[in-house]
N, C-alpha and C positions, 0 to 999 in steps of 0.2 A: 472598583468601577467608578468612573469620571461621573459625575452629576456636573452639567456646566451651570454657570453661573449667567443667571436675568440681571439685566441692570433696567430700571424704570427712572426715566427723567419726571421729576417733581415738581421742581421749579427751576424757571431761567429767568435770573435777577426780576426777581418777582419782589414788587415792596409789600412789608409787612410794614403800617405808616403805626405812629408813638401809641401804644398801646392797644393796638392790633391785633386781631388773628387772620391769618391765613389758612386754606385746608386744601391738600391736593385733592385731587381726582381721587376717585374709591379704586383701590388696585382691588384686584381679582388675583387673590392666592393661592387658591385652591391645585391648582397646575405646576405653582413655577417654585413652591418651597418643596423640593425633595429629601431637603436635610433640617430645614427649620433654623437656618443661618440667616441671618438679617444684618445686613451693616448700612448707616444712614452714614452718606459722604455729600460733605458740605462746606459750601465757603457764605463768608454772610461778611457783607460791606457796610459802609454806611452812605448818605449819600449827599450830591452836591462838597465834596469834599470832607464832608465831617466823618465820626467816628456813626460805627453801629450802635444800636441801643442794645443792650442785655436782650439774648435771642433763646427762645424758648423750643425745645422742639420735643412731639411725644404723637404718640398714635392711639387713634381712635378704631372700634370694630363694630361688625354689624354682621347679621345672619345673614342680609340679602344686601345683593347688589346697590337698591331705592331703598335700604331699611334705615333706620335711625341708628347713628354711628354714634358712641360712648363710651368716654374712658374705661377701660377694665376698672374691675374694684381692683385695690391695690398693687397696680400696675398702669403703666402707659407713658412713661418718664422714660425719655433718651437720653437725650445729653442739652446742653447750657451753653453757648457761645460768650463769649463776653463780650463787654464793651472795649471795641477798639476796630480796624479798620483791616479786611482782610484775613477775619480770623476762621481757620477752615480746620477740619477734623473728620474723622474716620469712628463712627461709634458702632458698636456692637450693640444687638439688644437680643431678648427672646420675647416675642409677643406669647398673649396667650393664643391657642387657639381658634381663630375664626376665620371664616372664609373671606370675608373684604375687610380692606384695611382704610383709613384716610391718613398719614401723616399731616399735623398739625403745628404750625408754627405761631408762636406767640411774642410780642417785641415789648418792650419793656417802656418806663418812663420817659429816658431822657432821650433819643433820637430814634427815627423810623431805620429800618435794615432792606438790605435789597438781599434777598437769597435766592441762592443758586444748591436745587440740591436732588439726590440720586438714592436708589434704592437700592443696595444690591442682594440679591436673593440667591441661595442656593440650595 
């Protein structure tokens, strides 16, 4: 049986400015994981011509929609973008278990990043 596949836009060229965080919207999971597949697809730039800074990205969860969203204990680590200009990627994760999610972007020391980035769920 087909389960289709949710994509949820995140960010569009959204800056995360030198030592930043960014947080999307709280997605509402509860519905649209029928297999518990997650893949964060991403491009991360830098801006005004420069390179990106080192791009962080992980998710946060929460019981409620307004609840207070926090790293799983030993877990919430996606993937790492590096420093340079254009760097995009396709990550797989397994969250724990919870009903709302936030994806979390974090940018590093040396340059702000502009991200662009998507959820897909199945």
């Amino acid at each position: 049986m087909y389960e289709g596949i949710n994509t949820i836009a995140l960010f569009k060229d959204t800056l995360t400015g030198t030592s930043g965080t960014t947080l999307s919207d709280p997605i509402d999971i509860r519905d649209i994981s029928k297999q518990g597949d997650f893949t964060l697809s991403y491009i991360v730039n830098g801006t005004g011509g420069g390179t990106a800074g080192t791009t962080n990205f992980s998710y946060l969860g929460a019981d409620t929609f307004d609840g207070v969203y926090r790293v799983p204990s030993g877990a919430g680590a996606i993937g790492t973008s590096g420093v340079a200009d254009g760097n995009s990627d396709k990550v797989n994760f397994t969250p724990v278990v919870t009903p709302f999610m936030k994806i979390k972007v974090v940018c590093g020391t040396s340059n702000p990043s502009l991200v662009t980035a998507n959820l897909n769920v199945r």
